[in-house]
SENULUM-491555 format. One line per 8 residues: number of its first residue (from 1); for each residue x, y, z of N, C-alpha, C. Coordinates in steps of 0.001 Angstrom, whole numbers, plus 500000, padded with zeros to 6 digits. Layout:
NUM = X Y Z X Y Z X Y Z; ...
END
This chain:
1 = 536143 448439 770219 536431 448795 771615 535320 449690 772130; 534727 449398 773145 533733 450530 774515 534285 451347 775055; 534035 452236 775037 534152 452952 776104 532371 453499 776743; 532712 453855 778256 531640 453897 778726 531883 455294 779347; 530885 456674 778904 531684 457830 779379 530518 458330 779575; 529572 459060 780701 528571 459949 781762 528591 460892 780638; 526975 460841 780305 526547 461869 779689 526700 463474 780382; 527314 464558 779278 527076 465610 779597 525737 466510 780182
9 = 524991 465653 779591 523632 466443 779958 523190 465737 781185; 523558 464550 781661 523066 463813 783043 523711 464985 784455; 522639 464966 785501 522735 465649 786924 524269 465420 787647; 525215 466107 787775 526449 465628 788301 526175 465932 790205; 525859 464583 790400 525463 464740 792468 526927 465598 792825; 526325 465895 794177 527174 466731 794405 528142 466151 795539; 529543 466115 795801 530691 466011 796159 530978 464492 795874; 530461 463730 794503 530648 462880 793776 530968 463026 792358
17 = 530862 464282 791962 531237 464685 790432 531724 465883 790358; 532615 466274 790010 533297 467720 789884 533493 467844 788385; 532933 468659 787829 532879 468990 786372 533345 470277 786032; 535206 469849 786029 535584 471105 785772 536679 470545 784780; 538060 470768 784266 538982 470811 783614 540042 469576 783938; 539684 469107 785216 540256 467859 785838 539707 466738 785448; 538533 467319 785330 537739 465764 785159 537458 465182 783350; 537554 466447 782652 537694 466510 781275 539105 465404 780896
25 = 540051 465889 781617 540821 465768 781514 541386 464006 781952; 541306 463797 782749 540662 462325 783829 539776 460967 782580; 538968 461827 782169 538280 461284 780996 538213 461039 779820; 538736 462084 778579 539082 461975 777734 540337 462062 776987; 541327 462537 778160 542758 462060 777297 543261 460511 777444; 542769 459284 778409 542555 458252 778291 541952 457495 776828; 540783 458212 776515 540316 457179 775048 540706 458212 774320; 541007 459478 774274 542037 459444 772945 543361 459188 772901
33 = 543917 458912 774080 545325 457566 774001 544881 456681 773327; 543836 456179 773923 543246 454511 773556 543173 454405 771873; 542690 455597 771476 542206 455361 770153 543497 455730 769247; 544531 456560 769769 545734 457351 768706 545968 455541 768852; 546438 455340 769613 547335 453397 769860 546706 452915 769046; 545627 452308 769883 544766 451609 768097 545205 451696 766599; 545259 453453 766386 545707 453613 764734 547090 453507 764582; 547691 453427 765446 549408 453435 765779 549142 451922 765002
41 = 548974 451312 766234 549085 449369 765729 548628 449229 764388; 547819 449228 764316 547235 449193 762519 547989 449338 761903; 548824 450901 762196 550025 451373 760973 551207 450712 760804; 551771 449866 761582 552694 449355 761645 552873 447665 760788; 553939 447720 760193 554483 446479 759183 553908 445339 760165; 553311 444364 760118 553471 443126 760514 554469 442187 760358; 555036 442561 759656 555919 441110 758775 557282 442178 759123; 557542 443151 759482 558848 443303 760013 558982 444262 761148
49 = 560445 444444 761803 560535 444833 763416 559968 446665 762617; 559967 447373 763976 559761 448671 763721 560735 449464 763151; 562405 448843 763110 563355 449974 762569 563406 449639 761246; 562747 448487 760558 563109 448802 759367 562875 449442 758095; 562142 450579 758240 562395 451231 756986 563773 452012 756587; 564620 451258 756047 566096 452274 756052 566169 451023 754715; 565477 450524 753716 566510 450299 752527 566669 451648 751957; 567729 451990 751490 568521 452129 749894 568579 451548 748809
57 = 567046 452409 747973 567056 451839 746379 568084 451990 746131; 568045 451377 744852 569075 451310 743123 568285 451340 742167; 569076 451268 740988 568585 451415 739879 568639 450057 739278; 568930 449105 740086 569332 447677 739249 569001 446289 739408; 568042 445843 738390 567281 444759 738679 568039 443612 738862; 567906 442647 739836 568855 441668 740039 567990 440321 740821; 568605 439943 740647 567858 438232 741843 569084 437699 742059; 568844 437490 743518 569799 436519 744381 571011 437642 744134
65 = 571791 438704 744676 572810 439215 744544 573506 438873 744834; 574821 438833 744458 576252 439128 745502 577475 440045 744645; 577960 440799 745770 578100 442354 745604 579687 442328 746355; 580919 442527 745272 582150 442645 745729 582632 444295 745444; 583712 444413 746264 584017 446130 746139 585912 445629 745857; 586012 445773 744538 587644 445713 744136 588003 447163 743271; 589033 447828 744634 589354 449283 744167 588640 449906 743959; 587562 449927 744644 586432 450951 744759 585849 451047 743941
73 = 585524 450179 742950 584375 449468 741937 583899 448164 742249; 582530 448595 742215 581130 447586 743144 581019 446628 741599; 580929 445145 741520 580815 444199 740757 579097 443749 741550; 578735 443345 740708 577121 442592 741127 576993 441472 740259; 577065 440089 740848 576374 438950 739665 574966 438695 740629; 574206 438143 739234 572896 438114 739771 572188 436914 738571; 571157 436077 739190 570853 435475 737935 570168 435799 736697; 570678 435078 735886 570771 435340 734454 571104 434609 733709
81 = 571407 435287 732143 571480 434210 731353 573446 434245 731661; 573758 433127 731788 575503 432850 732164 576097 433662 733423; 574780 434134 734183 575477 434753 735543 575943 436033 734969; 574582 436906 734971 575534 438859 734784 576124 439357 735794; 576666 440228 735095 577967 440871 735917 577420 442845 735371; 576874 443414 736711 577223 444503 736452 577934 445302 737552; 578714 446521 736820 579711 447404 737304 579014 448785 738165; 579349 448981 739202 579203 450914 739119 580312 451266 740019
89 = 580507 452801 740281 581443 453141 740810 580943 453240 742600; 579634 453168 742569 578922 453813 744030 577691 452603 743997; 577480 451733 745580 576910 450989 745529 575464 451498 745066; 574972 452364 745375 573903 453439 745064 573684 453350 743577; 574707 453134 742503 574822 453041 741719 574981 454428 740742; 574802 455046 739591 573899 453830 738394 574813 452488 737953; 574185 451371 738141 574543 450657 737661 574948 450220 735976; 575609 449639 735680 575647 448633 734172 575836 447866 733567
97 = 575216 446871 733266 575536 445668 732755 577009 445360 732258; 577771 444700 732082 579210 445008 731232 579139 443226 730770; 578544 442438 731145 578571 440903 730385 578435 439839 731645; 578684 438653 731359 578606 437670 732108 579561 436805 732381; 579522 435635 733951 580576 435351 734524 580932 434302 732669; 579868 433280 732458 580632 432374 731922 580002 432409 730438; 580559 432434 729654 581537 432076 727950 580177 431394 727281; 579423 430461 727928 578465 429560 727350 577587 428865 728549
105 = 576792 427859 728637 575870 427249 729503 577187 426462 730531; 576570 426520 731862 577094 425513 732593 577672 423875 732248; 579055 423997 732269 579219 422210 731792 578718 421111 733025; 577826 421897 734303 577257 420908 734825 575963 420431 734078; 576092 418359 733701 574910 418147 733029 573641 418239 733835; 572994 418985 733905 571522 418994 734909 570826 420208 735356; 569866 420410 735518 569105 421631 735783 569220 422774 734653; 569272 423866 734695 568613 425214 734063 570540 425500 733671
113 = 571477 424958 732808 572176 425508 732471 572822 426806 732221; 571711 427512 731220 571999 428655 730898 571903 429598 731546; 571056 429384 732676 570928 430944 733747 571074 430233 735617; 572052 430227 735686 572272 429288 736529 572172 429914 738054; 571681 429690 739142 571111 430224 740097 571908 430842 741141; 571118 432151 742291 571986 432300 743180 573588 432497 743047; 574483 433204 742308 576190 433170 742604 576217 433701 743730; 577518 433207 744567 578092 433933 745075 579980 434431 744914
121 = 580351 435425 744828 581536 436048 744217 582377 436143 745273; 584106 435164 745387 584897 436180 746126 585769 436112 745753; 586813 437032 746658 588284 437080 746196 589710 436406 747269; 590089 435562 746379 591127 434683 747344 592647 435086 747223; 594045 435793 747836 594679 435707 746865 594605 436152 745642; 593885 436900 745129 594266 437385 743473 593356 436229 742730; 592843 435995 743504 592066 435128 742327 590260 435092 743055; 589645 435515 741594 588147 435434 742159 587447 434065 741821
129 = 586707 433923 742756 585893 432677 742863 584218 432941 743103; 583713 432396 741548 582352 432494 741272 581373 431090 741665; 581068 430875 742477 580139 429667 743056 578444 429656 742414; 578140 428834 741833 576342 428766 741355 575872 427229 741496; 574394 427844 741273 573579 426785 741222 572929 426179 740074; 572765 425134 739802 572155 424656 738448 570973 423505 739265; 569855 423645 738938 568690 422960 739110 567530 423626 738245; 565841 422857 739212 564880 423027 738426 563980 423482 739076
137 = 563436 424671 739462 562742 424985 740597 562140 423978 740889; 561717 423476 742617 560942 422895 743351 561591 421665 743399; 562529 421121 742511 563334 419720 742998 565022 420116 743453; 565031 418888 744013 566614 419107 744568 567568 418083 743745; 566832 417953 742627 568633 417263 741671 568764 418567 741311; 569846 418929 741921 570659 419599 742129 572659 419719 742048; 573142 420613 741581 574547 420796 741768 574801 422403 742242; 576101 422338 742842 577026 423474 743002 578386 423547 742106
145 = 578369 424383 741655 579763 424544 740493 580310 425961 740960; 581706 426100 740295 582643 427190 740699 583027 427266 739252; 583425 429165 739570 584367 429167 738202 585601 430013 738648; 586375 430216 738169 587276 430706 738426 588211 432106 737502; 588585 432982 738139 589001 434244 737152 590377 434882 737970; 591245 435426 737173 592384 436650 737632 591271 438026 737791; 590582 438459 737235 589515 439481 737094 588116 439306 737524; 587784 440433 738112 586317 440131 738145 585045 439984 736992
153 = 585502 441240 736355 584571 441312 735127 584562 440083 734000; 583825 440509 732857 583396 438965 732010 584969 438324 731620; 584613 437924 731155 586088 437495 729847 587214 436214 730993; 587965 435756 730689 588841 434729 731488 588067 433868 732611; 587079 433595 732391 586475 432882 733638 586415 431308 733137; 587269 430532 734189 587101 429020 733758 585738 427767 734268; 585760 427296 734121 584018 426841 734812 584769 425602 734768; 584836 424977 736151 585222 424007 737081 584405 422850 737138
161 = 582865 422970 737000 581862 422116 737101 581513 422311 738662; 580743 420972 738529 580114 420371 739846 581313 420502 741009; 581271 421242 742251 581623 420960 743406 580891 419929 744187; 579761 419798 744549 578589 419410 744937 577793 418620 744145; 576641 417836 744601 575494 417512 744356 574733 416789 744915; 573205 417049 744648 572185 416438 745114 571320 416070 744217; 570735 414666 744895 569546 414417 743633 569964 412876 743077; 570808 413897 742064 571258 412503 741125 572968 412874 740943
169 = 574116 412173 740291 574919 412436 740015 576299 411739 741112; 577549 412113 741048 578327 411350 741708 578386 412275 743415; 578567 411120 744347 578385 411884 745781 576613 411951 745762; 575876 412596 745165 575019 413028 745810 574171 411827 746572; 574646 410412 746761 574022 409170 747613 574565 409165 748834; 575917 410444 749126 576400 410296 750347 575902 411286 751467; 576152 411209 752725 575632 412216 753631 576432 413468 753618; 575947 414761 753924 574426 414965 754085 574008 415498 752804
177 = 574334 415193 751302 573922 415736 750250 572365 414454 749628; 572372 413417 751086 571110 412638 749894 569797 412828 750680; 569718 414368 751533 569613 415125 752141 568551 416000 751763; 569406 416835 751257 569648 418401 751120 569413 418934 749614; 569012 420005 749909 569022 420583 748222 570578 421371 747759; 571371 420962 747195 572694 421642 746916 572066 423060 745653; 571953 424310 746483 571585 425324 745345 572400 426238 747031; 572555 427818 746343 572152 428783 747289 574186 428609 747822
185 = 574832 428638 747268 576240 428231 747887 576607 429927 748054; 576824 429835 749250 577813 431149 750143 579311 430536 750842; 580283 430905 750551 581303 430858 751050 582123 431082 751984; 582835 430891 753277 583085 431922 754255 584827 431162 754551; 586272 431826 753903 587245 431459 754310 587899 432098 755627; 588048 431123 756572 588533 431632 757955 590244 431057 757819; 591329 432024 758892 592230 431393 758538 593478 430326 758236; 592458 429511 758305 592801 428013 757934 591878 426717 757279
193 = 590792 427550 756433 589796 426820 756001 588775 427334 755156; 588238 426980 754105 587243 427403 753136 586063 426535 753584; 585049 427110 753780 583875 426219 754025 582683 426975 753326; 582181 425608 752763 580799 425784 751545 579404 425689 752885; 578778 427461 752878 577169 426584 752896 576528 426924 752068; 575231 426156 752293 574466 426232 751363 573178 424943 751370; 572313 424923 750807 570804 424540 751098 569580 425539 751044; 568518 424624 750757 567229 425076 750424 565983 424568 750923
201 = 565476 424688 751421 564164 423696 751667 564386 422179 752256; 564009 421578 751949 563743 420541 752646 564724 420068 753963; 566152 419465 753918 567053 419539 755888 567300 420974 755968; 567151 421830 755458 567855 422984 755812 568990 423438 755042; 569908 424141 756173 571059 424866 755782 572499 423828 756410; 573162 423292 755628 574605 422710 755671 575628 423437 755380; 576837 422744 755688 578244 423388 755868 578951 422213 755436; 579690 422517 754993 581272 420976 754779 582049 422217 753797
209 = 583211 421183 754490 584656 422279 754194 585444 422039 752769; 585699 423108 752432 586125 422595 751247 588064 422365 751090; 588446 421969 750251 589981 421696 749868 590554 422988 749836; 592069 422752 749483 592857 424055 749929 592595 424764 748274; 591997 424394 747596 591654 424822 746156 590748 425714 746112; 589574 425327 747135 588353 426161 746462 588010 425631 745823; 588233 424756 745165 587221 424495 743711 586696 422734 743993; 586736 422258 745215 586563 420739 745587 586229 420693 747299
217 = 585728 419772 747110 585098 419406 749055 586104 418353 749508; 586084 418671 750715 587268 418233 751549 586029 416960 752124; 586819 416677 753244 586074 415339 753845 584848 415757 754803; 583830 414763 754357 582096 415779 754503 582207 414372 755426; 582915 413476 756195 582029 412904 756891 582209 412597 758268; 581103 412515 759475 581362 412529 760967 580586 414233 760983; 581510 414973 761668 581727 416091 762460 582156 416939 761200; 582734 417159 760135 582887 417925 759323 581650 418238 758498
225 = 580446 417614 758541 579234 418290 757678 578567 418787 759398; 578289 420704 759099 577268 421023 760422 575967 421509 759504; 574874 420795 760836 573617 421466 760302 573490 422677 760951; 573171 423683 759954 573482 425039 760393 572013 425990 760884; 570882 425092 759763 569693 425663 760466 568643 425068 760045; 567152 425609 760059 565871 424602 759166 564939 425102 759468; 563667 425014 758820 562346 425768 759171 561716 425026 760179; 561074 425641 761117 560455 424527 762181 559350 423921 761401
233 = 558751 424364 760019 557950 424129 759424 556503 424397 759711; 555870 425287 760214 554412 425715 760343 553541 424881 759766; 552229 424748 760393 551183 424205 759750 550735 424507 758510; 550751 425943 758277 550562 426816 757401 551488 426881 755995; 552326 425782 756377 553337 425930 754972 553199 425076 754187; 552461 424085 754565 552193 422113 754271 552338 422371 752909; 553084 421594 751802 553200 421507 750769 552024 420935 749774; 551609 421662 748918 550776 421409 748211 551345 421045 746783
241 = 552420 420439 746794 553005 420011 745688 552562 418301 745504; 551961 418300 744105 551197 416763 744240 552564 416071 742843; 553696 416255 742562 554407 415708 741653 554772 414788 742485; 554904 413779 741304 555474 412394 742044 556876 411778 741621; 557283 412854 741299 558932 412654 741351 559091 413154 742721; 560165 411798 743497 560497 412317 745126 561622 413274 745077; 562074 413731 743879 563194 414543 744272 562500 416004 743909; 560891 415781 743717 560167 417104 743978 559352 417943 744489
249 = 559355 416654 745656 558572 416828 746840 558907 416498 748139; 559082 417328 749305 559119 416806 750094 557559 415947 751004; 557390 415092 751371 556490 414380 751837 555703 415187 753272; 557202 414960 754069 557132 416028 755376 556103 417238 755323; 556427 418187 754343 555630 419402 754162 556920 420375 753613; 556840 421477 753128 557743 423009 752996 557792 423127 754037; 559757 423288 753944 560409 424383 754989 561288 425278 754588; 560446 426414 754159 561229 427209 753502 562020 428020 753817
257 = 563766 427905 754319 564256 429038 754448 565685 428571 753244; 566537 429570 752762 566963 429189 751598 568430 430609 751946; 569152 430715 750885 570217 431883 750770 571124 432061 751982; 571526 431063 752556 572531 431039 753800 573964 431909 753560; 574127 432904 754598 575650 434033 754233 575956 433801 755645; 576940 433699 755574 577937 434466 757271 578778 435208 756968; 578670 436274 757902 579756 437009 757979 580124 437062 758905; 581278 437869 759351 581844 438259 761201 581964 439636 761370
265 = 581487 439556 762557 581955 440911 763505 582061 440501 764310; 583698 440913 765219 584060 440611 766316 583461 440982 767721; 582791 439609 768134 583766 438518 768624 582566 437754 767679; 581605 437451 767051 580289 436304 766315 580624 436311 765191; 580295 435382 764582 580077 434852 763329 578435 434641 763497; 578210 435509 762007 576625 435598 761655 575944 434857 760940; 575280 433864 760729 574530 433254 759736 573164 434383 759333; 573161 434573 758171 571552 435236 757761 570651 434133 756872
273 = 569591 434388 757077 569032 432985 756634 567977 434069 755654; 567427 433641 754421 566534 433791 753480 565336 433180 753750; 563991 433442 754283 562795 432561 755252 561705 433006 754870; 560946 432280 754148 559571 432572 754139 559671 432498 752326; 558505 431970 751844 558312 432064 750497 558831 433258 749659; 560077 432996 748279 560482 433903 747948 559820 434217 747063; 559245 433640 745633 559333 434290 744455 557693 433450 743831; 557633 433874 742462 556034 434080 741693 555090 434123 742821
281 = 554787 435844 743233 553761 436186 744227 552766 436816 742995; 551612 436276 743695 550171 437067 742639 550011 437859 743308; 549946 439398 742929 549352 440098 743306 547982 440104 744379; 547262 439300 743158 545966 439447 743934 545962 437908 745010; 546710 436889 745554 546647 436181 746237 547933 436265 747016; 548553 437240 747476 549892 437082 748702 549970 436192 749589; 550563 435756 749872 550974 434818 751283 550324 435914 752221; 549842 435053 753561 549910 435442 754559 550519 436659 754841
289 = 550051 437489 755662 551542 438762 755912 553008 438034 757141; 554093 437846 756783 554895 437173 757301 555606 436110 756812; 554798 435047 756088 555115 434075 754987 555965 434471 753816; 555885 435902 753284 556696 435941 752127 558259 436272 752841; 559189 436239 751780 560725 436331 751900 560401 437352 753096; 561420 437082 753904 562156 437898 755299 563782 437586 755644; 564285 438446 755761 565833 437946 756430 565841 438053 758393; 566138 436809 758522 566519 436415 759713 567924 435968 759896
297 = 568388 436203 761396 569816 435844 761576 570067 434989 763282; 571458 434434 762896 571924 433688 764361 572953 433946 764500; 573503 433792 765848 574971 433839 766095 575959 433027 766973; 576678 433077 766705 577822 432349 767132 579475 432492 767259; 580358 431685 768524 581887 432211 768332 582740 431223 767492; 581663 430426 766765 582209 429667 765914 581707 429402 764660; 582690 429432 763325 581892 429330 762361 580847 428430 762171; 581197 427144 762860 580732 425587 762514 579314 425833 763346
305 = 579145 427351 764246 577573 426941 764837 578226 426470 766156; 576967 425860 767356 575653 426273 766662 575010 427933 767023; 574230 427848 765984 573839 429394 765823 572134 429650 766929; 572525 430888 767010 571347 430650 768335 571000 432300 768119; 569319 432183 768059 569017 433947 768338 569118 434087 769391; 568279 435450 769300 568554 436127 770767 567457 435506 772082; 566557 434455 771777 566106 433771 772634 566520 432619 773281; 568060 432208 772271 568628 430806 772678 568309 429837 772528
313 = 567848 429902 770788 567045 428676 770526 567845 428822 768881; 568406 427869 769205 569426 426862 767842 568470 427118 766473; 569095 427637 765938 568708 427825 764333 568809 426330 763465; 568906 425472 764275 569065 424219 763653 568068 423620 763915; 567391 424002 765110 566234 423516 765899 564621 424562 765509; 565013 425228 764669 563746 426174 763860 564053 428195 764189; 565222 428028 765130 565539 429582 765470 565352 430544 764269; 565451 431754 764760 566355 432838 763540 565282 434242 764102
321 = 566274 435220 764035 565733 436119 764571 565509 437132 763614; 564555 437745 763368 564079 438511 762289 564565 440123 762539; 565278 440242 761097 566275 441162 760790 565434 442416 760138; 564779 442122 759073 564383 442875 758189 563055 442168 757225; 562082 442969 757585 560556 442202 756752 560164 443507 755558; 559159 442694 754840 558334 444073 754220 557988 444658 755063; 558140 446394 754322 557881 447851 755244 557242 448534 754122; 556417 449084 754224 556007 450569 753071 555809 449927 751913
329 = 556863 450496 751050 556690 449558 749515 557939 448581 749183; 558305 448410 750478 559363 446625 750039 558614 446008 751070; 559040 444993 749688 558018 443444 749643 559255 442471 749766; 559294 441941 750347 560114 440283 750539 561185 440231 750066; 561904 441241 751324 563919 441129 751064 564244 439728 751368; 565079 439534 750306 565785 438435 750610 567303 438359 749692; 567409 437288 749868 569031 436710 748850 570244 437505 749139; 570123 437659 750473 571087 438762 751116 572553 438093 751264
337 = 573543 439089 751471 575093 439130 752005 575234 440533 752876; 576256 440164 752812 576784 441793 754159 578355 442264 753184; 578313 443513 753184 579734 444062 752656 580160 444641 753539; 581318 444908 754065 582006 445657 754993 583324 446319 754948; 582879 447646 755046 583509 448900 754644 584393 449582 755380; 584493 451129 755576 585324 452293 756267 584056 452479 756917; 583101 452758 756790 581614 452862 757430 580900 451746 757795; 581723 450742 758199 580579 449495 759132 580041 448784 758092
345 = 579362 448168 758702 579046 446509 757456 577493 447030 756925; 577025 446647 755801 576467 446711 755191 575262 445468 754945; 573949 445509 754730 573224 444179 754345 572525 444943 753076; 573159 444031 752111 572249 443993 750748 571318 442889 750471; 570679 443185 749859 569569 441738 749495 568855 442530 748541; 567778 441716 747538 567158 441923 746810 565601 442215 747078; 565046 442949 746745 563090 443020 747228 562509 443495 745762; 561056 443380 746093 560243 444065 745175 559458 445526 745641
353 = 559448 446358 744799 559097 447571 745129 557198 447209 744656; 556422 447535 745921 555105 447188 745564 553873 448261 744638; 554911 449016 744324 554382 450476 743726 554907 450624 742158; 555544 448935 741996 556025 448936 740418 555865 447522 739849; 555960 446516 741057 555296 445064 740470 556060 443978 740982; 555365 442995 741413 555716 442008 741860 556490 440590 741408; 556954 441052 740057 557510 439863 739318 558662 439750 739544; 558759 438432 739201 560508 437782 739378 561570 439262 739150
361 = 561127 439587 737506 562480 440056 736932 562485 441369 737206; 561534 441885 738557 561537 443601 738522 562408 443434 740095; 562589 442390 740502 563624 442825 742228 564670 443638 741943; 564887 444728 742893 565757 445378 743040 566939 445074 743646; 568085 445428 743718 569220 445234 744884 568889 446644 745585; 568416 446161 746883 568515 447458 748300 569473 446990 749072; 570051 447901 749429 570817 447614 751080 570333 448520 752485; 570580 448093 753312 570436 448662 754702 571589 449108 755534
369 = 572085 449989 756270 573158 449723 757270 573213 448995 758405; 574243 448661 758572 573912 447515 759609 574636 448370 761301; 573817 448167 762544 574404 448434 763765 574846 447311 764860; 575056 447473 766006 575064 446542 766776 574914 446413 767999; 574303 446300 768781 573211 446541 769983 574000 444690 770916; 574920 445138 771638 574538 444084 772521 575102 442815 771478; 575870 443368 770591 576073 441976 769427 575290 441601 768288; 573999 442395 768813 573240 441565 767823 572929 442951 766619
377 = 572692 442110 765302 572350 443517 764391 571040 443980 764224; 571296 445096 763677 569825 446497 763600 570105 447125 762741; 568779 447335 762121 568714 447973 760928 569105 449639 761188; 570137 450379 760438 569500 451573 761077 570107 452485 759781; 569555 453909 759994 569812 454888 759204 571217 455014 758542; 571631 455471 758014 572968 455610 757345 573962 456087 758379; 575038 456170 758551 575930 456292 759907 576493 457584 759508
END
């Protein structure tokens, strides 16, 4: 940037230059505005809004969380080997391991058995319901399985199998699973209906309702499967995946948004979407600033969508309004849910602290508090 400023030592004509405290003044508190702004902009996150520095570390390494509060003890499954399960008394933690959802490997035949992806945990009635994923990174033969427990913690958990699938397997030739990647399952029972979403990459984010069980899909076809959202797909994302298995590539290009949750606050129902490349970041080669994991959200007075940010542009159609990016030393929140308390709702998700390392198995569980402006949410300080 120029600036162009009359030498001190040049002749000031007379009743054209007044060189007194006005004119100092006239002159140089302008470019040192100009220049504080400058270092202002610089300082600021690119990849997220200005309120968000407000996570809340932990002490507890996790991927993909989900975080129940029964009698005022916080449960966390996270992936692992059989889906761990740890306990604390304060979401803050300290946390502790205490064992895992299931007994042995997934009895779904396909994908990564033993550490099976993404859970999500709830409670129905007295009975908890553990939802996962079994696949192979970067393809979509894929399944969704449930297990089922009287308790949250390890021990009594039954494993149901396949709800779902994609790829290969039974159903997955029907719409919209010959589709879609079936991983990433979030749950949301309203009162008269259980409905599964869930998706990854390639159509997006889906919905279809499930049976009065929980543990089976109801009728996925017409108007009962909604597309809930999808990456508009950037130039910048084009897939550089050269495998020639088609169930491990999309052709189209990467559209990466992944970890679909809703929750409600009255009068919307929230979709949060998981967006932007999540996981094996090199240090020394990062994505773009913006490209890595970010949580974005939409809203709506209906669960089924459609979901729309705050510009009015359908999350189905590439929307989503950005919630929370890397700030300081978090790096690429994602794999989020919302808990909601005596103190207002809560957003947890997982990040990497950039001041301890960027690998898979060092993400933390942070949370944020959540506000509400006009409906829509904001990150903000503790209440």
């Amino acid at each position: 940037m120029l600036f162009l400023v009359p030498s001190l030592n040049s002749p000031i004509p007379d009743n054209k230059w007044l060189f007194n405290r006005g004119y100092i003044k006239m002159v140089l508190i302008p470019i040192l505005f100009s220049i504080f702004t400058v270092s202002l902009c610089r300082s600021i996150p690119r990849s997220g809004p200005l309120s968000s520095a407000y996570t809340q570390a932990t002490d507890l390494k996790i991927h993909d969380p989900t975080v129940i509060n029964v009698n005022g003890i916080y449960y966390a499954y996270g992936v692992g080997e059989h889906i761990v399960i740890h306990q604390a008394s304060n979401l803050a933690g300290p946390w502790r391991q205490i064992g895992s959802v299931l007994d042995q490997d997934s009895i779904i035949p396909k994908g990564d058995r033993a550490k099976p992806w993404a859970p999500t945990t709830i409670e129905v009635n007295g009975i908890f319901y553990c939802y996962y994923s079994v696949s192979n990174a970067g393809c979509r033969d894929s399944a969704i399985g449930v297990a089922t427990s009287q308790t949250p913690g390890p021990g009594g958990w039954t494993d149901h199998g396949a709800i779902i699938q994609s790829g290969t397997g039974q159903g997955s030739e029907e719409y919209p699973f010959n589709e879609v990647n079936a991983i990433d399952p979030a749950v949301l029972v309203t009162d008269d209906q259980g409905l599964l979403i869930f998706g990854s990459y390639w159509s997006g984010i889906w919905q279809v309702p499930l049976n009065e069980d929980l543990c089976s899909v109801g009728n996925t076809t017409g108007s009962n499967a909604h597309h809930l959202a999808k990456h508009p797909q950037p130039e910048q994302v084009k897939s550089q995946n050269q495998n020639t298995n088609p169930l491990c590539r999309d052709s189209s290009g990467r559209r990466p948004v992944e970890g679909a949750y809703i929750s409600y606050h009255a009068p919307y129902y929230y979709l949060w979407l998981s967006w932007g490349q999540c996981c094996d970041y090199d240090p020394n080669n990062l994505p773009p600033s913006g490209e890595e994991y970010s949580i974005r959200v939409g809203r709506s007075e209906s669960p089924h969508g459609p979901f729309v940010d705050k510009q009015g542009k359908e999350l189905a159609e590439g929307g989503g309004e950005l919630i929370y990016g890397s700030n300081n030393d978090v790096y690429a929140p994602g794999g989020q849910g919302v808990l909601t308390g005596e103190t207002g709702d809560i957003l947890y998700y997982h990040y990497l602290n950039t001041t301890i390392s960027y690998d898979f198995w060092e993400a933390r569980l942070g949370y944020s508090y959540l506000g509400y402006i006009d409906g829509w949410p904001i990150i903000q300080d503790a209440p």
